[in-house]
N, C-alpha and C positions, 0 to 999 in steps of 0.2 A: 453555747458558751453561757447563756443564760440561764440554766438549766443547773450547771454544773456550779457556778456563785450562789444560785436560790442553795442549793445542798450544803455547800460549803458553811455560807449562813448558818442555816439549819442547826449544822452539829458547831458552831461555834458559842450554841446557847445552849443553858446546862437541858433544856428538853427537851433539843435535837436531838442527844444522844439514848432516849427513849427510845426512836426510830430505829436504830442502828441496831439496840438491845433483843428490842421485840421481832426485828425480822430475823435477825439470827437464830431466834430460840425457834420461833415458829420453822424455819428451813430446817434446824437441828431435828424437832420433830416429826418431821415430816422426813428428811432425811432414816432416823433410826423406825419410823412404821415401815418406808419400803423396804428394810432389811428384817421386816418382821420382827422389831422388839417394838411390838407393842403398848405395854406395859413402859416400859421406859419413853416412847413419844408421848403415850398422856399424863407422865410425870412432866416431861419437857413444858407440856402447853401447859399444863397447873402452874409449873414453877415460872414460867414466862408472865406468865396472865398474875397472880400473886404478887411477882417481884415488879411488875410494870406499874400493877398499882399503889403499892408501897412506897414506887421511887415516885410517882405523881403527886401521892398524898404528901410527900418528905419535899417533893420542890411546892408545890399550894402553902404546907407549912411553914417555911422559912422565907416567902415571899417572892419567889424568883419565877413564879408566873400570876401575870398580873391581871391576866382575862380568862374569862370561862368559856371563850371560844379554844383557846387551847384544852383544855383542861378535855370539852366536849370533844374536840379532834384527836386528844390519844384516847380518851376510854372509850371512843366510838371505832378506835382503829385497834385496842387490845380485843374488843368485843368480836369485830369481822374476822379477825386474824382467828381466835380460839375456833371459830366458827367453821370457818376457810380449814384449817388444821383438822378438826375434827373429822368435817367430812370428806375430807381425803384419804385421811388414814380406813375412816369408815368403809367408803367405798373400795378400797386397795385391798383391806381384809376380804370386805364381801369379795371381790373379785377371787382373790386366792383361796378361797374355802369353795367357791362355786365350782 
């Protein structure tokens, strides 16, 4: 139950829903590599990783995060995620071309 109110939290602050954003995009491409559009998952992880940072820099700008431990905890979480995304996709191809 504890678990479930920490989340709840979470997306009740405008950089919660950062979280929400970026895993979607990253499952989205990771999703369309194992259908083989590859080209289209590394647009996904571009436009994920791009629009994650944009919407970081736009709450930083407007003042609605107020420490630079968040700030560290999404760019170090768009960072693992493009990463995690990549080589999946990576090794998925290698797999299917082997």
């Amino acid at each position: 139950m504890n678990a479930i109110c920490q989340v709840s939290h979470e997306l009740a602050n405008p950089e919660g829903w950062i979280y929400v954003i970026v895993v979607a995009g990253y499952l989205l491409a990771i999703a369309l590599g194992l259908v083989l559009l590859r080209l289209l998952a590394l647009l996904a992880i571009i436009a994920v990783v791009g629009g994650g940072a944009w919407y970081l820099c736009h709450l930083l700008a407007t003042g609605k995060i107020e420490s630079w431990e968040v700030l560290l905890k999404v760019g170090g979480m768009l960072a693992a995620g493009a990463v995690t995304a990549t080589a999946t996709l990576s090794l998925y191809a290698k797999s299917v071309t082997d």
